[in-house]
PyMOL Python script that loads the backbone (N, CA, C, O; Angstrom):
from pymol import cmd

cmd.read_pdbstr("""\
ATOM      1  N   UNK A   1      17.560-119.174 -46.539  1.00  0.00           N
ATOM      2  CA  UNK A   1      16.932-118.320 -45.546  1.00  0.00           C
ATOM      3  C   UNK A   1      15.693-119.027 -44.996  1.00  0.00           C
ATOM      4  O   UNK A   1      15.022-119.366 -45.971  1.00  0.00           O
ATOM      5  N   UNK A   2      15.180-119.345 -44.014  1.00  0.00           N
ATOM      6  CA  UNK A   2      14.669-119.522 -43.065  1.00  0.00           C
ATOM      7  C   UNK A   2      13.928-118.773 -42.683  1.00  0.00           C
ATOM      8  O   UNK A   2      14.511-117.940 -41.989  1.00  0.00           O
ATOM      9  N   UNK A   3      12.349-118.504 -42.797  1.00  0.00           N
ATOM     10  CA  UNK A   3      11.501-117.453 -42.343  1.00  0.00           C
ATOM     11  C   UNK A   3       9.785-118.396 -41.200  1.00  0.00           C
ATOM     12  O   UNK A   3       8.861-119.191 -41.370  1.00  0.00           O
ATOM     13  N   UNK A   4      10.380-117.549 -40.175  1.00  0.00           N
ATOM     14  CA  UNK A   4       9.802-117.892 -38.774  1.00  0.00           C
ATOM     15  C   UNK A   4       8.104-117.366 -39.558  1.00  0.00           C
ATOM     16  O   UNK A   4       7.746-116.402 -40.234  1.00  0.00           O
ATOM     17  N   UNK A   5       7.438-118.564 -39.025  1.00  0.00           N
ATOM     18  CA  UNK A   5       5.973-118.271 -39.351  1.00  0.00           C
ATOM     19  C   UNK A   5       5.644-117.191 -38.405  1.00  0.00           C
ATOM     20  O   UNK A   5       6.417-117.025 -37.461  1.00  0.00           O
ATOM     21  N   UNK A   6       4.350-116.242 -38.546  1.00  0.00           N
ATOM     22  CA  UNK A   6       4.297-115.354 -37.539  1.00  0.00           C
ATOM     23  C   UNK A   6       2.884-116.061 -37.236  1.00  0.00           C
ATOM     24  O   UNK A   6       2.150-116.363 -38.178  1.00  0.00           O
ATOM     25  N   UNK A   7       2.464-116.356 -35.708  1.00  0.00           N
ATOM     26  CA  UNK A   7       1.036-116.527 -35.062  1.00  0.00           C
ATOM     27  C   UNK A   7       0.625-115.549 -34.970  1.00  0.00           C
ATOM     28  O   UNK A   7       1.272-114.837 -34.201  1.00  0.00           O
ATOM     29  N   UNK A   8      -0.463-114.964 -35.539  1.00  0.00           N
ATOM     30  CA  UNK A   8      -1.437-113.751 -35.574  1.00  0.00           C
ATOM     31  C   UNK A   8      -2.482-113.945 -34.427  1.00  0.00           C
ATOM     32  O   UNK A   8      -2.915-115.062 -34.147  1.00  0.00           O
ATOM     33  N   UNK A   9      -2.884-112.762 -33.752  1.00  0.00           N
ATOM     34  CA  UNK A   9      -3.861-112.826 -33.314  1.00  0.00           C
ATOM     35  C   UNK A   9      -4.716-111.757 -33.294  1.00  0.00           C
ATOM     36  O   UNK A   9      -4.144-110.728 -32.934  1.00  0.00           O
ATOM     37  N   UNK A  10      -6.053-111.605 -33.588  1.00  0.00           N
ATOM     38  CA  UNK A  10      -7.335-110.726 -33.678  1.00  0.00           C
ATOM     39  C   UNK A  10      -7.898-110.400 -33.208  1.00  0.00           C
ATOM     40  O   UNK A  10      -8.670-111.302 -32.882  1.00  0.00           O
ATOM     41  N   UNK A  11      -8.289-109.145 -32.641  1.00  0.00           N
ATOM     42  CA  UNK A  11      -9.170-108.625 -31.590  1.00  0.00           C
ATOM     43  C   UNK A  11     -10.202-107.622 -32.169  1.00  0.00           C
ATOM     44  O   UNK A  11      -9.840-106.595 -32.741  1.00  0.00           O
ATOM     45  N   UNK A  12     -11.543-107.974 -31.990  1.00  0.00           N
ATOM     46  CA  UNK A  12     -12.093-107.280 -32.666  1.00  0.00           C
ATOM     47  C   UNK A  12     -13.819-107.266 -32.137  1.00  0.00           C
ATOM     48  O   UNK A  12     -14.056-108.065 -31.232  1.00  0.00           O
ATOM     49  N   UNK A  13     -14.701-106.643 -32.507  1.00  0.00           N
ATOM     50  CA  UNK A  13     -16.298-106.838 -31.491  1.00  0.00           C
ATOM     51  C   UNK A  13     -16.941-106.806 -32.569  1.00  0.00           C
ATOM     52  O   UNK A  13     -16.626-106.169 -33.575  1.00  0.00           O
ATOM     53  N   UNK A  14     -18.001-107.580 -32.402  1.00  0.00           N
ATOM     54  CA  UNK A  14     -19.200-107.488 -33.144  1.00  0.00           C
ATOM     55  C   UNK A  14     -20.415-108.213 -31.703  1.00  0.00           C
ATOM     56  O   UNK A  14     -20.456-108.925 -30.700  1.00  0.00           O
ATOM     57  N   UNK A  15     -21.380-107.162 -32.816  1.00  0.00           N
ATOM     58  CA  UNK A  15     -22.702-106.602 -31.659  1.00  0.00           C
ATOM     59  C   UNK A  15     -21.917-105.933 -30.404  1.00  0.00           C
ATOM     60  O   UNK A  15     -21.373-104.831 -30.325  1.00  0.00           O
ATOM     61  N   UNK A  16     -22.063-107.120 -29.320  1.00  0.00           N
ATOM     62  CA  UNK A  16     -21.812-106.630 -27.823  1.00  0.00           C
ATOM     63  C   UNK A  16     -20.951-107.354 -27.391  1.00  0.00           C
ATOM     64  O   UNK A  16     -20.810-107.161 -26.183  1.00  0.00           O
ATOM     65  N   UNK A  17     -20.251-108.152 -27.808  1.00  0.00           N
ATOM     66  CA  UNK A  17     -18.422-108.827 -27.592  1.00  0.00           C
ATOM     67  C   UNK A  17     -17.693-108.496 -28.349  1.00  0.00           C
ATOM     68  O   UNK A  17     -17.707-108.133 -29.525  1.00  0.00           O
ATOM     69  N   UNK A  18     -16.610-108.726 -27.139  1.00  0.00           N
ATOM     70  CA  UNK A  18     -14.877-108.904 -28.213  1.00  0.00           C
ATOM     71  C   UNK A  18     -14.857-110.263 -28.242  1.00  0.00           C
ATOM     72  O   UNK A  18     -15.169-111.041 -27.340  1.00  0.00           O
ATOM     73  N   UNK A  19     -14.491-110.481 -29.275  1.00  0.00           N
ATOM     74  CA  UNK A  19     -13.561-111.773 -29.777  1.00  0.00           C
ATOM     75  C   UNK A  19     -12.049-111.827 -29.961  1.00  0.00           C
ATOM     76  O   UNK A  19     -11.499-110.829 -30.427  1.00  0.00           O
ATOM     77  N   UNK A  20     -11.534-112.588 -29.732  1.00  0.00           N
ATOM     78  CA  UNK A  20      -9.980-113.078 -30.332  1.00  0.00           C
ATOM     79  C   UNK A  20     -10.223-114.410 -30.913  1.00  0.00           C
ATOM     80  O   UNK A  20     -10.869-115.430 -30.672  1.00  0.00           O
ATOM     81  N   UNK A  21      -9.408-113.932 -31.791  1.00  0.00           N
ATOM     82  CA  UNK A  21      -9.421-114.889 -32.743  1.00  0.00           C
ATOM     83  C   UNK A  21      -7.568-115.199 -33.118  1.00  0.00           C
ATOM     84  O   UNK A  21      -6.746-114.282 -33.131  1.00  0.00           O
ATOM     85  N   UNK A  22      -7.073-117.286 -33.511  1.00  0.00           N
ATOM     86  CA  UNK A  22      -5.700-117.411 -33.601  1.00  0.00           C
ATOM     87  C   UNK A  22      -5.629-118.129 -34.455  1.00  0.00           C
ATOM     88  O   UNK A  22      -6.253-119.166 -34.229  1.00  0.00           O
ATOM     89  N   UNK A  23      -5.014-118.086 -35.643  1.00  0.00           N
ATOM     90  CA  UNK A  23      -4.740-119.071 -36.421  1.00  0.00           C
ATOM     91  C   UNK A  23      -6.761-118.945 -37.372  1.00  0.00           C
ATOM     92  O   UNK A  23      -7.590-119.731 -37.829  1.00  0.00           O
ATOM     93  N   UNK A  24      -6.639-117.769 -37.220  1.00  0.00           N
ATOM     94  CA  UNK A  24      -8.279-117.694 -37.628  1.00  0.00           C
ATOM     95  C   UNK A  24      -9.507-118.399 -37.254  1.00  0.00           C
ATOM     96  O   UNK A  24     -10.456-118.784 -37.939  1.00  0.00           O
ATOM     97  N   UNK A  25      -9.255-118.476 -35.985  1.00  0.00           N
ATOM     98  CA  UNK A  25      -9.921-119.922 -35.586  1.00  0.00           C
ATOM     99  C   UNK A  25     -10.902-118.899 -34.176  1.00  0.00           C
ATOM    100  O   UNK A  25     -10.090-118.769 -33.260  1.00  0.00           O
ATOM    101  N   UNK A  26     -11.894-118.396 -33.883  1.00  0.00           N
ATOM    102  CA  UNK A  26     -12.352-117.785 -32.834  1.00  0.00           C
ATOM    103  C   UNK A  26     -11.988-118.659 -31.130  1.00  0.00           C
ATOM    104  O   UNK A  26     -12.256-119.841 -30.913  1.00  0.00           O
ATOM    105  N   UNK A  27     -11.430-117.838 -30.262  1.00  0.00           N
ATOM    106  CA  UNK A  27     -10.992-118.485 -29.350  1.00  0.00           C
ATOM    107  C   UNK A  27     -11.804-118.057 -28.610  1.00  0.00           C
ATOM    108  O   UNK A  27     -12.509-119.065 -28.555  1.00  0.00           O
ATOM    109  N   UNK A  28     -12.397-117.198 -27.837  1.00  0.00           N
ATOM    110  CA  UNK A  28     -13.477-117.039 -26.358  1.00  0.00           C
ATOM    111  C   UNK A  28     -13.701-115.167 -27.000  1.00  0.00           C
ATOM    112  O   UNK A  28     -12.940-114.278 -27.383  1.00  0.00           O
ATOM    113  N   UNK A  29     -15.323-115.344 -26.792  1.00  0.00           N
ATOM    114  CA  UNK A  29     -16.044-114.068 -26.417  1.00  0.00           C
ATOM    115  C   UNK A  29     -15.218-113.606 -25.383  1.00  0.00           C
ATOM    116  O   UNK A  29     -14.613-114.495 -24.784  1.00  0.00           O
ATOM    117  N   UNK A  30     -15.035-112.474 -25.020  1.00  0.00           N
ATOM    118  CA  UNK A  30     -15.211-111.387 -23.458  1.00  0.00           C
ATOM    119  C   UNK A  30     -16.143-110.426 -23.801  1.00  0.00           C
ATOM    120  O   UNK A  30     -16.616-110.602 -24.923  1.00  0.00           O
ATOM    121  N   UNK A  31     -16.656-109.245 -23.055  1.00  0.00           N
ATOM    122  CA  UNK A  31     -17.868-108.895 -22.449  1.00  0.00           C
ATOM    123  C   UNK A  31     -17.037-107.356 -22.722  1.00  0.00           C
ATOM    124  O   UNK A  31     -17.738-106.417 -23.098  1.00  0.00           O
ATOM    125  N   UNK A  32     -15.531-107.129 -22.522  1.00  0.00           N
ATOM    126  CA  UNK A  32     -15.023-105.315 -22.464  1.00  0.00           C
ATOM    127  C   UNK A  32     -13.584-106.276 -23.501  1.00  0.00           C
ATOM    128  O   UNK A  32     -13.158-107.430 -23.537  1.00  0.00           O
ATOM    129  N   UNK A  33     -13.287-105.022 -24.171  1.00  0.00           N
ATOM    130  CA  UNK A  33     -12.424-104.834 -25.272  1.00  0.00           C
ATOM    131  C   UNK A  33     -10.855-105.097 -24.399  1.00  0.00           C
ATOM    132  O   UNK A  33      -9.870-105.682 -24.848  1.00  0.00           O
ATOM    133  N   UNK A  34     -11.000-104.505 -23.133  1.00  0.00           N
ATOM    134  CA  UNK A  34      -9.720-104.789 -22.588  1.00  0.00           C
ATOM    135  C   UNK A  34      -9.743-105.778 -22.025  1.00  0.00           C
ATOM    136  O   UNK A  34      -8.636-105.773 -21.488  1.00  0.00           O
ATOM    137  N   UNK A  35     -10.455-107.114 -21.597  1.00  0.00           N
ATOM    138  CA  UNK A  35     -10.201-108.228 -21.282  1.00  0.00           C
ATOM    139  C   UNK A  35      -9.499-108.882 -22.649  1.00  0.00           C
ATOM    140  O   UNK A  35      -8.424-109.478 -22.728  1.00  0.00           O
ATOM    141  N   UNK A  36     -10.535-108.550 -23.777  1.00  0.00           N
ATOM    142  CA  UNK A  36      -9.770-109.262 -25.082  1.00  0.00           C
ATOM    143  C   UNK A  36      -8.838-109.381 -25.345  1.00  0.00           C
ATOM    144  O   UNK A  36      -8.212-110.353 -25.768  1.00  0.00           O
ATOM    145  N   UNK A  37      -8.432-107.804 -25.010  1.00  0.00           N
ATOM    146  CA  UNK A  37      -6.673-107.301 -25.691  1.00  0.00           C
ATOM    147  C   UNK A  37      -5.904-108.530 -24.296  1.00  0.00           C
ATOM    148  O   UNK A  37      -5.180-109.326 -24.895  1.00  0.00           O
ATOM    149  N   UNK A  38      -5.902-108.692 -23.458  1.00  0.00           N
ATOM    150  CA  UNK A  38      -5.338-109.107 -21.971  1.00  0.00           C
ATOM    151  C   UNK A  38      -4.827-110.350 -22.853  1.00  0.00           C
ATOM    152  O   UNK A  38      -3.690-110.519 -23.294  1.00  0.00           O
ATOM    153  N   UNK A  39      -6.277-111.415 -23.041  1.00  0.00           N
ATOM    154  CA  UNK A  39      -6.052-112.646 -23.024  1.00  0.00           C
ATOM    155  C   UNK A  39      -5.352-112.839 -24.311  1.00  0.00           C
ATOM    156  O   UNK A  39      -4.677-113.837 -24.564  1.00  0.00           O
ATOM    157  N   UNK A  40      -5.590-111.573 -25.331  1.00  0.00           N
ATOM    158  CA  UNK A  40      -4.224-111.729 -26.693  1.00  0.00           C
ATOM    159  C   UNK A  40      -2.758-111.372 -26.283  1.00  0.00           C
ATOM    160  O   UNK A  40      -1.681-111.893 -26.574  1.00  0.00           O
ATOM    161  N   UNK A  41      -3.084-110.332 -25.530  1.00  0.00           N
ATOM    162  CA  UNK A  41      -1.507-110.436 -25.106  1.00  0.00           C
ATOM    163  C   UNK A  41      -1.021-111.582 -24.084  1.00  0.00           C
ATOM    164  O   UNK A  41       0.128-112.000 -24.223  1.00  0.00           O
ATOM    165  N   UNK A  42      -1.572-111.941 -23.393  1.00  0.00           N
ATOM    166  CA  UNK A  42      -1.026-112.766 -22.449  1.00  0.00           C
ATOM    167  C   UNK A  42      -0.856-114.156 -23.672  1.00  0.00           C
ATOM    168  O   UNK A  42       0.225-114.745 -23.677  1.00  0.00           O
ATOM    169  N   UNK A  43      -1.735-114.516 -24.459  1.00  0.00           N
ATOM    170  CA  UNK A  43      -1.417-115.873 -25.204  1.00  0.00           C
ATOM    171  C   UNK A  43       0.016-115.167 -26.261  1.00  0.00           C
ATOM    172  O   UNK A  43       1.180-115.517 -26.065  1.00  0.00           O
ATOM    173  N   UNK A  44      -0.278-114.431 -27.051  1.00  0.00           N
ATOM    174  CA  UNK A  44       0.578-114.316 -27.375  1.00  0.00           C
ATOM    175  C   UNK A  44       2.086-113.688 -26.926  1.00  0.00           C
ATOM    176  O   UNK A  44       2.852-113.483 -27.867  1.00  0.00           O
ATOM    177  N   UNK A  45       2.627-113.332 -25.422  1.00  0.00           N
ATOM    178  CA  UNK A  45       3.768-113.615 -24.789  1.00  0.00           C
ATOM    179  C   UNK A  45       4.088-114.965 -24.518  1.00  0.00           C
ATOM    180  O   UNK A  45       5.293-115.091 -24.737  1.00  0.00           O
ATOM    181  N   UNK A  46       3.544-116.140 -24.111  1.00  0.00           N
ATOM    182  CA  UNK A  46       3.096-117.273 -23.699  1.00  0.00           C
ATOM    183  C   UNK A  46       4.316-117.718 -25.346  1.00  0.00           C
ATOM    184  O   UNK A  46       5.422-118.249 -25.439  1.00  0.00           O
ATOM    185  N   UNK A  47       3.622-117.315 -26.057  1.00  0.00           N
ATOM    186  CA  UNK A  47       4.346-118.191 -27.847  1.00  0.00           C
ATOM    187  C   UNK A  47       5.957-116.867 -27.863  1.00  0.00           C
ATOM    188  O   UNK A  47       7.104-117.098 -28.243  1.00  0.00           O
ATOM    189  N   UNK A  48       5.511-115.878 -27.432  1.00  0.00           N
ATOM    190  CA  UNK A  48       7.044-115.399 -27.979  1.00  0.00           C
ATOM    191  C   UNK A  48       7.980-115.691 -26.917  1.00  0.00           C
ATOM    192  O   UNK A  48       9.177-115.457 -27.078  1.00  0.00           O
ATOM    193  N   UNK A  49       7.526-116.186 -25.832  1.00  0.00           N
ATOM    194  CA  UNK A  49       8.740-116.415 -25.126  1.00  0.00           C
ATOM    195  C   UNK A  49       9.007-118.133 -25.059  1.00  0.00           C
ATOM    196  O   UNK A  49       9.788-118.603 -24.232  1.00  0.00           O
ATOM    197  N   UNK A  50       8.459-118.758 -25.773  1.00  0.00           N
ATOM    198  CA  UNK A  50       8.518-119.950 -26.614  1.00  0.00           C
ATOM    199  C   UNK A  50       9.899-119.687 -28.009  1.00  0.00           C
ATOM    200  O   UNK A  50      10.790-120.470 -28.338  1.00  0.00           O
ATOM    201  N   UNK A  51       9.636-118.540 -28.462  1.00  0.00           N
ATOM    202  CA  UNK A  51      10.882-118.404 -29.721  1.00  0.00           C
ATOM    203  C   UNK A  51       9.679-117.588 -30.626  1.00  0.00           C
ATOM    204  O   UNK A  51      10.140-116.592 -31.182  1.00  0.00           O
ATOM    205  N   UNK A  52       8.358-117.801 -30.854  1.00  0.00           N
ATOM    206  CA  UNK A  52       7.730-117.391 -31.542  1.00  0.00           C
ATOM    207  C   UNK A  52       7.388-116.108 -32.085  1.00  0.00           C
ATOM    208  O   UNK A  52       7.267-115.152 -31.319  1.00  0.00           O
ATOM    209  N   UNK A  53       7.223-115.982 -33.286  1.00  0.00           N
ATOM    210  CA  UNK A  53       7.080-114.342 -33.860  1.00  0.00           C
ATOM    211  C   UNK A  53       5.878-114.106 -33.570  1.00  0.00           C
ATOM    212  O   UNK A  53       5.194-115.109 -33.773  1.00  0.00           O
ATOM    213  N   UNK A  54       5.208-113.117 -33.133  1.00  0.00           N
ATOM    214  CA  UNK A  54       3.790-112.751 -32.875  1.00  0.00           C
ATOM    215  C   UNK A  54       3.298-111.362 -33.605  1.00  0.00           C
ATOM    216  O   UNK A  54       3.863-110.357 -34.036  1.00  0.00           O
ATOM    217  N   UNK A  55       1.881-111.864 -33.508  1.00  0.00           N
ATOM    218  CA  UNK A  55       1.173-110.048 -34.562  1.00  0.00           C
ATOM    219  C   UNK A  55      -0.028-110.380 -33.658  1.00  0.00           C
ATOM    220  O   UNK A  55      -0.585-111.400 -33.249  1.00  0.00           O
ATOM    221  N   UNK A  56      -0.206-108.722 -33.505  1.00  0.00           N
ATOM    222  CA  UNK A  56      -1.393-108.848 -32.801  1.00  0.00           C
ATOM    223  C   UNK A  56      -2.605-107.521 -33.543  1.00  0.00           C
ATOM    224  O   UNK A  56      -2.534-106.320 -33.284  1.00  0.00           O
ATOM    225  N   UNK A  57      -3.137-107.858 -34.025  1.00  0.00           N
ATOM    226  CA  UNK A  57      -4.329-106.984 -34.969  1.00  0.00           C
ATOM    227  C   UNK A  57      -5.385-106.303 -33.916  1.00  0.00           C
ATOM    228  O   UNK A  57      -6.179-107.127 -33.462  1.00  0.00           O
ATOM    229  N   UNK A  58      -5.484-105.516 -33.634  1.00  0.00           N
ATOM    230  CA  UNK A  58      -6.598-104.881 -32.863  1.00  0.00           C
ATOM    231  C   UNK A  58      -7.315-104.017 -33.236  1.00  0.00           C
ATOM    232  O   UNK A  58      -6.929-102.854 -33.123  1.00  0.00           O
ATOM    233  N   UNK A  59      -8.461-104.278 -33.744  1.00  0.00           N
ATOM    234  CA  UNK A  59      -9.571-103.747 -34.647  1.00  0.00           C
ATOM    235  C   UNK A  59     -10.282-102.871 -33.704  1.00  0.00           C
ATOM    236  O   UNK A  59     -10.723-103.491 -32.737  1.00  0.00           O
ATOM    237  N   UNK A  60     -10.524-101.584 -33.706  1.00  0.00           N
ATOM    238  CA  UNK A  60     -10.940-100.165 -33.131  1.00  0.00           C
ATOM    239  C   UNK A  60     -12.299-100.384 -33.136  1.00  0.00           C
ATOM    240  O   UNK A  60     -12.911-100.716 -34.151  1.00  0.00           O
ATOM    241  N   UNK A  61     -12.866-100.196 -31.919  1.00  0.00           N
ATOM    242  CA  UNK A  61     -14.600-100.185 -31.863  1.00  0.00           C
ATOM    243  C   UNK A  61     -15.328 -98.917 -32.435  1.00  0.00           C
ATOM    244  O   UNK A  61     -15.121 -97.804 -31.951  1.00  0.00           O
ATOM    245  N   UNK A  62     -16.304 -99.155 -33.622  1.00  0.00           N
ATOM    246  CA  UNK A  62     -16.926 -97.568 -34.136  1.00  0.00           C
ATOM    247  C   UNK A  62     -15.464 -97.045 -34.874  1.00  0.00           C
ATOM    248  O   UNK A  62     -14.923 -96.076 -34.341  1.00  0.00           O
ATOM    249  N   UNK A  63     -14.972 -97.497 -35.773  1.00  0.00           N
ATOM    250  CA  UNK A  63     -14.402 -96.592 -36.374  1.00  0.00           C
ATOM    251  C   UNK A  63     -14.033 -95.330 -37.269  1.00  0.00           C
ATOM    252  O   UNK A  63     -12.878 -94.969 -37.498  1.00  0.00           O
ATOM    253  N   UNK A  64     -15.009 -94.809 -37.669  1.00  0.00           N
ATOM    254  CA  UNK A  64     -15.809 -93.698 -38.456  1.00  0.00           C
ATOM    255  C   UNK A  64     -15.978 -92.891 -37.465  1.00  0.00           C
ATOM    256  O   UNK A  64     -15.684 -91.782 -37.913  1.00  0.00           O
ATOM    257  N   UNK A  65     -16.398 -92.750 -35.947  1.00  0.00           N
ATOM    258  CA  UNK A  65     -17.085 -92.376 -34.808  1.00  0.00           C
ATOM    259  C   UNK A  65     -15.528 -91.300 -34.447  1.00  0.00           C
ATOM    260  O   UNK A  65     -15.361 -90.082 -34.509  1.00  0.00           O
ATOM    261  N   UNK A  66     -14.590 -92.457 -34.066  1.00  0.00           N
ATOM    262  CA  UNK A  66     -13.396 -91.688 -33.394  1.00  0.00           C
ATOM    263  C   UNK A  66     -12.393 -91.290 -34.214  1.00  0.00           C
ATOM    264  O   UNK A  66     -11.670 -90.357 -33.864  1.00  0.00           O
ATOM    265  N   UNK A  67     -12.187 -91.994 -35.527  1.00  0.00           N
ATOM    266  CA  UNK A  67     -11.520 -91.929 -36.313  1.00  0.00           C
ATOM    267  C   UNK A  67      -9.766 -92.721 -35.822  1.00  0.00           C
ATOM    268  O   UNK A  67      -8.632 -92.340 -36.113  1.00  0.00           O
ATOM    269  N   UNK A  68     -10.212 -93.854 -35.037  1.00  0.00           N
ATOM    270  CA  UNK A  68      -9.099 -94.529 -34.778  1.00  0.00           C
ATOM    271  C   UNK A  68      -8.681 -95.924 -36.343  1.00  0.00           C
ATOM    272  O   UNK A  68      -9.462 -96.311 -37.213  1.00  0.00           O
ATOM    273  N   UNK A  69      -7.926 -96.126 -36.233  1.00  0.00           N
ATOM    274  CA  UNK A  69      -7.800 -97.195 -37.020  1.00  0.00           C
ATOM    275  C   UNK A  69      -6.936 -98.199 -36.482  1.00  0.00           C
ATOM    276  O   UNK A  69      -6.120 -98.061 -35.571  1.00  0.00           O
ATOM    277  N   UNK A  70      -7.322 -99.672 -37.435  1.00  0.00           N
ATOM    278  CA  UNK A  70      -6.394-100.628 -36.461  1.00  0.00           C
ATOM    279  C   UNK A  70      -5.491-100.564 -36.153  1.00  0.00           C
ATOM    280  O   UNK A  70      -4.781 -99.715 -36.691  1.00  0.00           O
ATOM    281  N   UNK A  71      -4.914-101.431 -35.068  1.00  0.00           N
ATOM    282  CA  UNK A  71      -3.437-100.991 -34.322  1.00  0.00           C
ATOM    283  C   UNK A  71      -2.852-102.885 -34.881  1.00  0.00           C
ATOM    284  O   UNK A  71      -3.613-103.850 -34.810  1.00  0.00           O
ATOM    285  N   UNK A  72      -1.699-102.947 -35.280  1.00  0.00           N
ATOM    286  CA  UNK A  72      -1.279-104.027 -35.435  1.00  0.00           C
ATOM    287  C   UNK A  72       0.236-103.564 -34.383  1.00  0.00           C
ATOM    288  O   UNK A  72       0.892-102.534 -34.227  1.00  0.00           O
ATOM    289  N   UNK A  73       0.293-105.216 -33.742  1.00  0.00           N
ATOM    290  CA  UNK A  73       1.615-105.228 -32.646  1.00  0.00           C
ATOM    291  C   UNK A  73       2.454-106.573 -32.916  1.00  0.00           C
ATOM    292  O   UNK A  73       2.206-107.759 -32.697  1.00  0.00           O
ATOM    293  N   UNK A  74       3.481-105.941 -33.447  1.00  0.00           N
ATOM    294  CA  UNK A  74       4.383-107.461 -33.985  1.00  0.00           C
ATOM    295  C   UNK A  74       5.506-107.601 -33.508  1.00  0.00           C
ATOM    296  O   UNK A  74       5.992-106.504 -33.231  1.00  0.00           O
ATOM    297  N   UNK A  75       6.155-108.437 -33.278  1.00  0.00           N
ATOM    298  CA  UNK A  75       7.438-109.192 -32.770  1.00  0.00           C
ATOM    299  C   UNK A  75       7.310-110.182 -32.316  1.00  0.00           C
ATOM    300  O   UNK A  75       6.275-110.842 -32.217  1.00  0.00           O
ATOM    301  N   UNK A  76       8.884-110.548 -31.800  1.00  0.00           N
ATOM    302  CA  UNK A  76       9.113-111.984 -30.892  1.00  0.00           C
ATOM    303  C   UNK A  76       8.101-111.384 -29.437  1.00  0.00           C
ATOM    304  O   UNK A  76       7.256-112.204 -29.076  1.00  0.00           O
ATOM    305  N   UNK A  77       8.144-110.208 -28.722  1.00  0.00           N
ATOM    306  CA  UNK A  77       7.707-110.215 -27.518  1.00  0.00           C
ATOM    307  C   UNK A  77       7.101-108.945 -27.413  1.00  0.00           C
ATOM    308  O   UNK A  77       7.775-107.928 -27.248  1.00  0.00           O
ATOM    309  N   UNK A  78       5.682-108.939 -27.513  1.00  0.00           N
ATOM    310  CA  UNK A  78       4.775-107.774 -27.250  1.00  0.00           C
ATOM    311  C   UNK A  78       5.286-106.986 -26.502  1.00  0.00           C
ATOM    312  O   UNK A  78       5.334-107.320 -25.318  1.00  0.00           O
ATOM    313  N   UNK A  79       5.647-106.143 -26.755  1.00  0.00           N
ATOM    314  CA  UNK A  79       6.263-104.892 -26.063  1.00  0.00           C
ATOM    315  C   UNK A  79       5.363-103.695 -25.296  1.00  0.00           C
ATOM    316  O   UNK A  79       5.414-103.267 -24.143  1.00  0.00           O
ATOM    317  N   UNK A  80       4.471-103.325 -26.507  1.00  0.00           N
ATOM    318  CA  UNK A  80       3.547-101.781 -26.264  1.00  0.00           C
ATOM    319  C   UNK A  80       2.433-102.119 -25.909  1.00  0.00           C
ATOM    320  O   UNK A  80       1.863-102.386 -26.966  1.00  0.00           O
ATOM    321  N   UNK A  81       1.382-102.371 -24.668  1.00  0.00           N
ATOM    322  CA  UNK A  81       0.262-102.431 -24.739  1.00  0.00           C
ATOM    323  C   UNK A  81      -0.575-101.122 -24.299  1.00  0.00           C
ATOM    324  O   UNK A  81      -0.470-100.470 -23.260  1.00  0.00           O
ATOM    325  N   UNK A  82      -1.512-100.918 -25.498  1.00  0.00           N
ATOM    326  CA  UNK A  82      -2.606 -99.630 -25.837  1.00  0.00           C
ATOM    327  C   UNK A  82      -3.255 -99.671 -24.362  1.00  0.00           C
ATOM    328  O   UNK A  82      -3.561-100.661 -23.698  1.00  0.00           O
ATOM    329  N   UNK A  83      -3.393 -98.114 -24.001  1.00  0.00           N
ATOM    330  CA  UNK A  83      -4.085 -97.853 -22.645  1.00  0.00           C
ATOM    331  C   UNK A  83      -5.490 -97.437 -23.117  1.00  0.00           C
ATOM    332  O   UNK A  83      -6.355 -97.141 -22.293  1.00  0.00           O
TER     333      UNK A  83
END
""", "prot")
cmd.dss("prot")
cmd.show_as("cartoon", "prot")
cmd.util.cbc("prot")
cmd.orient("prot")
C-alpha cells in the first residue's frame, strides 16, 4: 500500500495578521483572515490538481469569544470554502 503524503496548510493570526503557513514553514503575513484563507486555497488547488492530497487547518480568530473551533479541509481538491 502506497500512502500519498498530505501537504498541510495553516491559517491562523497572531496580534494583527494572518499567516499561512506550508510544510510548517511561514509563507506571507496578510492584513484580513480572508485574504489568508484565498492564498491557502488557491496554493493548495494549485498541488491538488497536480495529484496532491491537501489539508487545510483554519484556526478561528478569538476562540472562547464566538465559540467557533478549527475548521480542517482535506482532500485531493478543496471543495468547501467557509463564507
Amino acid at each position: 500500500m502506497h500512502l500519498t503524503p498530505v501537504e498541510r496548510f495553516v491559517v491562523f493570526q497572531v496580534q494583527n495578521e494572518w499567516l499561512v503557513t506550508y510544510r510548517d514553514r511561514t509563507q506571507i503575513s496578510y492584513s484580513t483572515r480572508e485574504e489568508a484563507e484565498t492564498s491557502a486555497f488557491d496554493a493548495a488547488d494549485a498541488l491538488a490538481s497536480q495529484g496532491h492530497a491537501v489539508s487545510i487547518l483554519i484556526m478561528p480568530d478569538e476562540p472562547d469569544a464566538n465559540g467557533q473551533h478549527p475548521m480542517v479541509l482535506t482532500g485531493r481538491t478543496p471543495r468547501v470554502k467557509p463564507s
